[in-house]
C-alpha positions in Angstrom: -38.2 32.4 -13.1 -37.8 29.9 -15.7 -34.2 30.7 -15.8 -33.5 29.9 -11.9 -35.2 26.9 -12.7 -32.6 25.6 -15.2 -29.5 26.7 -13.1 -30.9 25.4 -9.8 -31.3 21.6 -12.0 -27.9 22.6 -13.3 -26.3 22.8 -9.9 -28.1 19.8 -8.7 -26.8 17.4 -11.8 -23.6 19.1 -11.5 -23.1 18.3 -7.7 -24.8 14.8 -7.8 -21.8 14.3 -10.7 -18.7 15.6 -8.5 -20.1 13.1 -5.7 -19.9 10.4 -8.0 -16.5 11.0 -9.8 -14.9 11.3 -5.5 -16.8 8.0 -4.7 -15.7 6.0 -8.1 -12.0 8.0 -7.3 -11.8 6.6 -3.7 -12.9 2.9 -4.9 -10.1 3.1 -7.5 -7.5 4.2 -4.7 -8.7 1.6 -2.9 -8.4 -1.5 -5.5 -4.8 -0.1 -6.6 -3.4 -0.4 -3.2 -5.0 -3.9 -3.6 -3.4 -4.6 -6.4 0.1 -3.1 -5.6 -0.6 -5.1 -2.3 -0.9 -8.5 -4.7 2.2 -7.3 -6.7 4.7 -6.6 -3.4 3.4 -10.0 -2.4 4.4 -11.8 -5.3 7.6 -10.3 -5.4 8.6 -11.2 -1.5 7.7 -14.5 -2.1 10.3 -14.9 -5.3 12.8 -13.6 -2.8 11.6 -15.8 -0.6 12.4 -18.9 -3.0 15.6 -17.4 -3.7 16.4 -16.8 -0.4 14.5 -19.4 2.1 13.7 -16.7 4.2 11.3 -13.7 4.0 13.3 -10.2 3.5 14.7 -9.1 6.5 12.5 -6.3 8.5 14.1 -5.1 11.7 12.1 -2.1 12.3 9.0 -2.9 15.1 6.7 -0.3 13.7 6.7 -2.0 9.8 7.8 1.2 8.3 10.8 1.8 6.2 9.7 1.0 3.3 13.0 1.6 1.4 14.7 -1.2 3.1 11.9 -3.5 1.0 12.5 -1.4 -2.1 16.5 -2.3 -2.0 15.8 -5.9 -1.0 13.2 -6.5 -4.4 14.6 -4.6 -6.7 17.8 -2.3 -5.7 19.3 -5.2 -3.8 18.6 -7.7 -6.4 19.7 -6.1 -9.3 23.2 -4.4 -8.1 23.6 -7.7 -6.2 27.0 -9.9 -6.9 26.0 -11.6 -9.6 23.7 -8.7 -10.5 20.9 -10.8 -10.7 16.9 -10.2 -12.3 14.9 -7.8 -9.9 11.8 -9.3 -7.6 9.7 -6.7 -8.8 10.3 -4.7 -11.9 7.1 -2.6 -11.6 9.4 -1.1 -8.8 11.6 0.4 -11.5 11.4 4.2 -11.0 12.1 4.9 -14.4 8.8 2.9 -15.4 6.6 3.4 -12.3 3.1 3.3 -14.2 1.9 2.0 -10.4 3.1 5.6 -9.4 4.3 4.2 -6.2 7.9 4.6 -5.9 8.0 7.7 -3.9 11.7 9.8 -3.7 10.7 12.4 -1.0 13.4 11.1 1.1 17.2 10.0 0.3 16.0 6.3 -0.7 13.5 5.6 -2.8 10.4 4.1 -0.6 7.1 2.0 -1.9 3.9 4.4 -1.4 0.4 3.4 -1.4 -2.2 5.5 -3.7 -2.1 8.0 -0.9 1.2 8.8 -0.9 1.5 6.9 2.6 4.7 3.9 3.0 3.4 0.6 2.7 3.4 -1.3 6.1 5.9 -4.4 6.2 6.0 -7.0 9.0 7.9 -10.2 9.7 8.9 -13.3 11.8 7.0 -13.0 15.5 4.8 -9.8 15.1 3.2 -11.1 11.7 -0.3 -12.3 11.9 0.4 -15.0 8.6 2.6 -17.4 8.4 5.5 -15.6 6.9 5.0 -11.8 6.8 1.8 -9.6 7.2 1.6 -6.7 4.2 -0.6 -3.7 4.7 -1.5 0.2 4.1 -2.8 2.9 6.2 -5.6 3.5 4.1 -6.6 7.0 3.0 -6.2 8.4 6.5 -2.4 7.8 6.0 -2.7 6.3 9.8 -1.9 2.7 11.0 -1.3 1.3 14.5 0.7 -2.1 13.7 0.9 -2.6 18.2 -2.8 -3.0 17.5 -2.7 -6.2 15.5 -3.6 -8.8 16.0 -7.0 -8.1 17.2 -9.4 -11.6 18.2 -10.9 -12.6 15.6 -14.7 -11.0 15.0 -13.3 -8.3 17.2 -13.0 -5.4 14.4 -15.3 -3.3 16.3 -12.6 -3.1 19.0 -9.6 -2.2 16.6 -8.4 1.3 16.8 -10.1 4.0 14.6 -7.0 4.5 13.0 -6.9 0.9 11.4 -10.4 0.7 10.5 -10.1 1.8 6.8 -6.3 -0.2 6.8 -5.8 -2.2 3.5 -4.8 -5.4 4.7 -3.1 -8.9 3.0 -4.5 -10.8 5.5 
């Protein structure tokens, strides 16, 4: 009796800890795409000095992140005058941010959950210059359904509820 005792506590301890290491897990996730979020900005606005103008985003649905990863740090460094890159934490052969994802033909900036990074400029963008986001860990974003009115989060989509935002 005594025994079942012990291994029921056991379980208990053991499952309170396994809760705890996912929640302090998902909190890290989350401050790293914060953080990469603060580094990618930093970087478009060096290009931005160098270039008086944001990089160039064509695409309407702010995806494609490997045009952004040629632009900071491709771009820049097999440029003309083979110039300094925007970024160097984008180097894939030192990615300690683990965010330079290959899957595809071109390398592409990934948030902690593996998810493209969320790029927007000129018109659609909410700030001033460009508006810089992720998906979150549901991997799903719904950039048609920014902006929202302000003090209207309730209404925003459920996909863009748990989005990462730089603005």
């Amino acid at each position: 009796m005594e025994l079942l005792v012990v291994v029921a506590i056991v379980v208990i301890l053991a499952g309170l800890v396994v809760t705890g290491v996912r929640y302090a897990s998902a909190k890290a996730a989350i401050e790293k795409a914060r953080n990469q979020l603060a580094l990618l900005e930093m970087g478009i606005e060096k290009y931005h000095q160098d270039h008086a103008s944001y990089p160039n985003y064509p695409s309407a649905s702010g995806r494609g992140s490997s045009r952004l990863y040629r632009e900071l740090y491709t771009g820049a460094i097999s440029g003309p005058d083979g110039g300094q890159a925007y970024l160097d934490e984008l180097d894939p052969a030192n990615d300690r941010q683990g965010w330079v994802g290959t899957g595809g033909k071109l390398p592409t900036i990934v948030d902690p959950w593996g998810t493209e990074y969320y790029y927007r400029m000129g018109q659609g963008a909410i700030n001033t210059g460009f508006d810089l986001w992720s998906a979150g860990p549901d991997g799903r974003s719904d950039p048609a359904a920014y902006p929202y009115a302000e003090g209207e989060e309730g209404t925003m989509p459920e996909e863009n509820r748990d989005d990462i935002r730089l603005w």
